[in-house]
N, CA, C and O atoms as a GROMACS GRO file, in nm:
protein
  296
    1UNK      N    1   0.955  -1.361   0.022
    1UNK     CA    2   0.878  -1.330  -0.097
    1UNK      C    3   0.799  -1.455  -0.136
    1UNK      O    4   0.842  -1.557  -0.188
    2UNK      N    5   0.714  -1.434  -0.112
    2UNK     CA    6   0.587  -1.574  -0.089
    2UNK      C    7   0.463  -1.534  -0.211
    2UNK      O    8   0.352  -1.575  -0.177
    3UNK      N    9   0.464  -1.474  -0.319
    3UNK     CA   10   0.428  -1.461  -0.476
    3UNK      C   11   0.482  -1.476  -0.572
    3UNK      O   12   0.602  -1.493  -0.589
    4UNK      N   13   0.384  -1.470  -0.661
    4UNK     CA   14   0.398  -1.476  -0.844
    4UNK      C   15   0.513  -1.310  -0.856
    4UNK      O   16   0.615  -1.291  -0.923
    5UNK      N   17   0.432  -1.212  -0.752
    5UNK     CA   18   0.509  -1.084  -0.799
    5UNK      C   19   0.701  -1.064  -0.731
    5UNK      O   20   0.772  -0.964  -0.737
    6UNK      N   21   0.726  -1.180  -0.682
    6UNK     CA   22   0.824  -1.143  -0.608
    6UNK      C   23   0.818  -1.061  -0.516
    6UNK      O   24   0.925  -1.031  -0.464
    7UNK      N   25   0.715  -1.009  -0.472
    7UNK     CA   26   0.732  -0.888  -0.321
    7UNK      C   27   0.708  -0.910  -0.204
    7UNK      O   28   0.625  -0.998  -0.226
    8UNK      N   29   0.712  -0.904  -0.086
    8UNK     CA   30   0.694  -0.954   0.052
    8UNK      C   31   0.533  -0.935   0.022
    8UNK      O   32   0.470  -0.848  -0.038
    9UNK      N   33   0.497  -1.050   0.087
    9UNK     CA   34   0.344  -1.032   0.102
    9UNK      C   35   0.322  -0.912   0.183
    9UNK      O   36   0.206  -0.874   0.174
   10UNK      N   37   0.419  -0.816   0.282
   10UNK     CA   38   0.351  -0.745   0.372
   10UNK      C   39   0.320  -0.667   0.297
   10UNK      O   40   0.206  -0.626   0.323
   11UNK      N   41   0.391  -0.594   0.160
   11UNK     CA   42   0.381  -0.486   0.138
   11UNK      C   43   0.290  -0.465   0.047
   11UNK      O   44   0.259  -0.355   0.001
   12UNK      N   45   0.231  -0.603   0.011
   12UNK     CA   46   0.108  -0.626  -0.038
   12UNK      C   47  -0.021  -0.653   0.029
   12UNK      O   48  -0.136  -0.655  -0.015
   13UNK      N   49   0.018  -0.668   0.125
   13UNK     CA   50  -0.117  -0.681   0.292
   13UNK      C   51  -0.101  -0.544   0.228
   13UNK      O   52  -0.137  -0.521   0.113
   14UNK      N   53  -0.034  -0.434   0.327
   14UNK     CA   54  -0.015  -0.296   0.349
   14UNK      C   55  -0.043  -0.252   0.247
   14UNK      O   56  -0.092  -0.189   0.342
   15UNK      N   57  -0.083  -0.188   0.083
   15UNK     CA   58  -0.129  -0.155   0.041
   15UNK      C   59  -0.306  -0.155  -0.007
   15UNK      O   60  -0.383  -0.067  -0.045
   16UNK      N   61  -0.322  -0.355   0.027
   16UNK     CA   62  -0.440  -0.379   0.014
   16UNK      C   63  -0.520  -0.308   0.155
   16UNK      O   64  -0.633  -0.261   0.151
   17UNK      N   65  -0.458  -0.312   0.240
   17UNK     CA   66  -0.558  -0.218   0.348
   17UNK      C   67  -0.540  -0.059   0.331
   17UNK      O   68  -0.580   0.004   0.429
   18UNK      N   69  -0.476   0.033   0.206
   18UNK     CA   70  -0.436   0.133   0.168
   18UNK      C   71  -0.564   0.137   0.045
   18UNK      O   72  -0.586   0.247  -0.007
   19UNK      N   73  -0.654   0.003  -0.006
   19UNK     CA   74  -0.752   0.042  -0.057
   19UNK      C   75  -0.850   0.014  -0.013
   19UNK      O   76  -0.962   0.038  -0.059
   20UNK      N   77  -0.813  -0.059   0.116
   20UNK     CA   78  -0.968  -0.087   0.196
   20UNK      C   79  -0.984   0.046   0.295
   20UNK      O   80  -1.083   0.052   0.368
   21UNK      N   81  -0.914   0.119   0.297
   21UNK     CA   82  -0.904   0.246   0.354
   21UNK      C   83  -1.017   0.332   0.271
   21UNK      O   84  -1.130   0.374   0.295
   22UNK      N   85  -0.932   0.335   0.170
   22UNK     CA   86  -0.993   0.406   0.090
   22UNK      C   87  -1.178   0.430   0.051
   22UNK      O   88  -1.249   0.526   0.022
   23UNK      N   89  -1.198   0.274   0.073
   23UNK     CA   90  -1.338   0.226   0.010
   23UNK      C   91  -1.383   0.287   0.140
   23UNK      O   92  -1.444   0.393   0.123
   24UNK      N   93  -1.370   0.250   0.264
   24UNK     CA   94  -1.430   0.250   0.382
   24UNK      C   95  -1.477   0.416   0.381
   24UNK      O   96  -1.592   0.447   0.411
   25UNK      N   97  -1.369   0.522   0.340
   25UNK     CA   98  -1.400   0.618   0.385
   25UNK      C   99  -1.428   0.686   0.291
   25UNK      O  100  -1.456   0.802   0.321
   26UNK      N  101  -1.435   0.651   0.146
   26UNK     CA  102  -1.551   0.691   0.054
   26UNK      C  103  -1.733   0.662   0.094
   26UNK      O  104  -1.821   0.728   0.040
   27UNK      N  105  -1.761   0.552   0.197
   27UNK     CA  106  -1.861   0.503   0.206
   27UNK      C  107  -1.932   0.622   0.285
   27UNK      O  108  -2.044   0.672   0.279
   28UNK      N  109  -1.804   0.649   0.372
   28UNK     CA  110  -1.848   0.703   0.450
   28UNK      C  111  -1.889   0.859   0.485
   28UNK      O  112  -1.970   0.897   0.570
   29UNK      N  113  -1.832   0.916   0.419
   29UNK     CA  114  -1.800   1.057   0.428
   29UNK      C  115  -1.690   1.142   0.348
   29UNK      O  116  -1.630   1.086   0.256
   30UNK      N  117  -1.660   1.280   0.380
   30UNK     CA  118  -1.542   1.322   0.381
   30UNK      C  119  -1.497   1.384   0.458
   30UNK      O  120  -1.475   1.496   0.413
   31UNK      N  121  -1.465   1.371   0.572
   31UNK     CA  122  -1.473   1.439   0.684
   31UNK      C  123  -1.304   1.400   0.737
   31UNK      O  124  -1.281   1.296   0.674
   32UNK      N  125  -1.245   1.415   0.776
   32UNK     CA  126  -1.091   1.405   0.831
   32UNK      C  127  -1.080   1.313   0.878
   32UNK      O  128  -0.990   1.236   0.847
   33UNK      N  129  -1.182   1.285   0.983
   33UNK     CA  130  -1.182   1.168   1.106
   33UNK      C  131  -1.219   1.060   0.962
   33UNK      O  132  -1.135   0.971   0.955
   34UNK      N  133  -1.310   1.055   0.868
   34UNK     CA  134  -1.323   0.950   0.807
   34UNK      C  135  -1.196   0.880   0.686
   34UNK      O  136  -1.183   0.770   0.633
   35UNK      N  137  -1.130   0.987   0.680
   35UNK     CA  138  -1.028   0.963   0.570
   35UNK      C  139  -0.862   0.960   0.682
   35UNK      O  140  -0.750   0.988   0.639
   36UNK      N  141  -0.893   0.922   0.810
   36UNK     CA  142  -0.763   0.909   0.923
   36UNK      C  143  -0.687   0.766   0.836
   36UNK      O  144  -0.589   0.748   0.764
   37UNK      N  145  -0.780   0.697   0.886
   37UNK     CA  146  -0.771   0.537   0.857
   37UNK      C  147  -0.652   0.552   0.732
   37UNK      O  148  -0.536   0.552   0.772
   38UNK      N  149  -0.672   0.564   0.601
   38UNK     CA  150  -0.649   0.563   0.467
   38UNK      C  151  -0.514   0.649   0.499
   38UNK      O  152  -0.401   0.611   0.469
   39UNK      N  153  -0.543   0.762   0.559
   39UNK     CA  154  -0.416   0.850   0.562
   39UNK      C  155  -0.282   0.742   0.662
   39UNK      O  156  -0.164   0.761   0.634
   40UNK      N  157  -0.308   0.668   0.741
   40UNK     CA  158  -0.246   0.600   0.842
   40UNK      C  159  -0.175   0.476   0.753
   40UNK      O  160  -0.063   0.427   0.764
   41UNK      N  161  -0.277   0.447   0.665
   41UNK     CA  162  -0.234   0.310   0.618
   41UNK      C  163  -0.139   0.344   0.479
   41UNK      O  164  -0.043   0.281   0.434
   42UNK      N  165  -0.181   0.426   0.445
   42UNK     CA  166  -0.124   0.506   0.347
   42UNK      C  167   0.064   0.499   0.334
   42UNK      O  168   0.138   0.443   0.254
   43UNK      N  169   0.093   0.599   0.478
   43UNK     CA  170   0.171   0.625   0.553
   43UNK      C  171   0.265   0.512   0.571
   43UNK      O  172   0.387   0.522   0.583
   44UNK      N  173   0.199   0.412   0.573
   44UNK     CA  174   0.268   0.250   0.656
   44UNK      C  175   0.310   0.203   0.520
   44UNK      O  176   0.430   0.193   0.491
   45UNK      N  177   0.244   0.183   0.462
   45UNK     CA  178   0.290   0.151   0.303
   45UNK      C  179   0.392   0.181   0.184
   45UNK      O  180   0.458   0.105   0.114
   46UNK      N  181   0.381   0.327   0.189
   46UNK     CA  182   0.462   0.442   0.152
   46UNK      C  183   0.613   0.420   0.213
   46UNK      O  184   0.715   0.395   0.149
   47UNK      N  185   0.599   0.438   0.368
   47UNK     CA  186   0.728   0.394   0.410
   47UNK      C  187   0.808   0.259   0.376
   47UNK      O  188   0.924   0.248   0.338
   48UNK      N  189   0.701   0.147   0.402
   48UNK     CA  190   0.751  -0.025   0.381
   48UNK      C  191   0.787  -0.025   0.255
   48UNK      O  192   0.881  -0.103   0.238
   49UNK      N  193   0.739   0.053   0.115
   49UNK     CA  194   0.792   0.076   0.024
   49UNK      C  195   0.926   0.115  -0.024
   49UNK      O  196   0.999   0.050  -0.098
   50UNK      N  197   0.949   0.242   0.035
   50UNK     CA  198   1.030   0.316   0.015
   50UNK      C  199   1.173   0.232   0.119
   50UNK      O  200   1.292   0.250   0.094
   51UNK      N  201   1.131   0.162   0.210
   51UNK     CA  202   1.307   0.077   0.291
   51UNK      C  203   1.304  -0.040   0.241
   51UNK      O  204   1.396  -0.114   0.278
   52UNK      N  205   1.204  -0.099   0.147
   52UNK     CA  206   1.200  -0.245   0.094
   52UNK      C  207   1.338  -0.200  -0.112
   52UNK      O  208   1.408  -0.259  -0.194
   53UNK      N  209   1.293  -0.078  -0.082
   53UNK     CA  210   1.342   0.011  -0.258
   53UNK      C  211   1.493   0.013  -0.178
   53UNK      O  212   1.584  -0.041  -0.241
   54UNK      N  213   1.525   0.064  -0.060
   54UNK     CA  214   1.650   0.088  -0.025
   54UNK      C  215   1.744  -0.038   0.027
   54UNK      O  216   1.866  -0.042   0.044
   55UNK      N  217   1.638  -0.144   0.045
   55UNK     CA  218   1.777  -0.262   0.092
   55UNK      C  219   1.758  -0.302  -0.030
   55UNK      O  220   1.852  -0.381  -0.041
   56UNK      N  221   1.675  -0.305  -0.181
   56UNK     CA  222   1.696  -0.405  -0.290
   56UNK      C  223   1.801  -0.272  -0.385
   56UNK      O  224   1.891  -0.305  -0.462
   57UNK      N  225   1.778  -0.183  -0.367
   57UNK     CA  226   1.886  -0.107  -0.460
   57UNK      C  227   1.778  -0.085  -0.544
   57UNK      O  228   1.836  -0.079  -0.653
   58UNK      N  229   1.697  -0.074  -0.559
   58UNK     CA  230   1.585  -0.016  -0.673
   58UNK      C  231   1.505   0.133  -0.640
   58UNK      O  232   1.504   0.195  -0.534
   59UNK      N  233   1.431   0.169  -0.784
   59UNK     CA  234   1.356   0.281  -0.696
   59UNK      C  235   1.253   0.228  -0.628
   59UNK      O  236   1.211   0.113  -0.637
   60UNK      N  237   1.200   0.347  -0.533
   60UNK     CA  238   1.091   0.356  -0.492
   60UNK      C  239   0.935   0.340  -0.603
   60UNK      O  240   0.856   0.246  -0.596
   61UNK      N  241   0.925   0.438  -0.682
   61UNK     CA  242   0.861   0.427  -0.784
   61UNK      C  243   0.857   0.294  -0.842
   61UNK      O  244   0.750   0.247  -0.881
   62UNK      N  245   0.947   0.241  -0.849
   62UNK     CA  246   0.910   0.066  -0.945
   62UNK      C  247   0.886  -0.043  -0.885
   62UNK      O  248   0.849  -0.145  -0.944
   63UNK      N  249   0.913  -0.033  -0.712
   63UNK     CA  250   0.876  -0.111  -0.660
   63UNK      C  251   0.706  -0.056  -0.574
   63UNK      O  252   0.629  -0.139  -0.528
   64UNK      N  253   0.683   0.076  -0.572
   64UNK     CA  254   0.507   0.132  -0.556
   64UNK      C  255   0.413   0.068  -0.672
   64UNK      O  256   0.301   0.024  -0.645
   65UNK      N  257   0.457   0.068  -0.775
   65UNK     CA  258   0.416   0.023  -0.894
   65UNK      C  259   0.358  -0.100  -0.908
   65UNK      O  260   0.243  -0.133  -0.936
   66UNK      N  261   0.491  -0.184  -0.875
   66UNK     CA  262   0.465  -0.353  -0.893
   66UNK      C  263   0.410  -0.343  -0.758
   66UNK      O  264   0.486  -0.431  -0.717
   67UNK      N  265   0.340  -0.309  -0.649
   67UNK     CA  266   0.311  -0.370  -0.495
   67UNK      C  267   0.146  -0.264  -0.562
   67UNK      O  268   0.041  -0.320  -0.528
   68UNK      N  269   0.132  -0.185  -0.613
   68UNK     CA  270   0.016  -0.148  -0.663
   68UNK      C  271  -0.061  -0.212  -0.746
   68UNK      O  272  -0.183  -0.202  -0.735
   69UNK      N  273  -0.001  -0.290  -0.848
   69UNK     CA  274  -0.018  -0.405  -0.918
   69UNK      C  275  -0.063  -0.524  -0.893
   69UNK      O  276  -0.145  -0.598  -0.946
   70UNK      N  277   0.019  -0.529  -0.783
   70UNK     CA  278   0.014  -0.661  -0.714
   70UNK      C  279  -0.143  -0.677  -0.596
   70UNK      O  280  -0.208  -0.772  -0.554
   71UNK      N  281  -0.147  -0.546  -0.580
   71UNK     CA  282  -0.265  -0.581  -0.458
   71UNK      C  283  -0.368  -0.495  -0.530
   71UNK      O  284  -0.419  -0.419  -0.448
   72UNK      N  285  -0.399  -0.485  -0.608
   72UNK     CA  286  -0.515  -0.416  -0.688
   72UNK      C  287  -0.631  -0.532  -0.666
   72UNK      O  288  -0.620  -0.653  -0.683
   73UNK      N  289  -0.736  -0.461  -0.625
   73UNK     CA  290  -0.824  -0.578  -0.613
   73UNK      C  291  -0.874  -0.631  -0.718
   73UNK      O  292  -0.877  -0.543  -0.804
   74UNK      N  293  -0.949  -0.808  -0.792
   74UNK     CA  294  -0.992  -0.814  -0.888
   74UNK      C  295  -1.078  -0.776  -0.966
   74UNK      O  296  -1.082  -0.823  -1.080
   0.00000   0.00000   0.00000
């Protein structure tokens, strides 16, 4: 845990590319193939969330929260 927020930086990488997903395939379209990316990274995040909530004994929800918080862009 290498932050101010206490959370593994990954799961703060992994969400920040969960909104660079996002941007990319707003730019782009709406088409399936354009919203893959976002759905993939999504996925990776969601999970790293949810086993980072199960080895600390917390929920899921409060630790999506603070890692949403945490990588919100400025």
């Amino acid at each position: 845990m290498d932050n101010e927020s206490g959370l593994p930086k990954t799961l703060i990488d992994l969400q920040q590319a969960v909104y660079e997903a996002a941007e990319e395939a707003q730019a782009h379209g709406s088409s399936r193939e354009d919203w893959r990316p976002w759905v993939e990274a999504a996925a990776a995040a969601e999970n790293a969330i949810a086993e980072h909530a199960a080895a600390a004994g917390i929920s899921a929800d409060e630790v999506r929260s603070a890692v949403e918080k945490a990588a919100r862009p400025a």
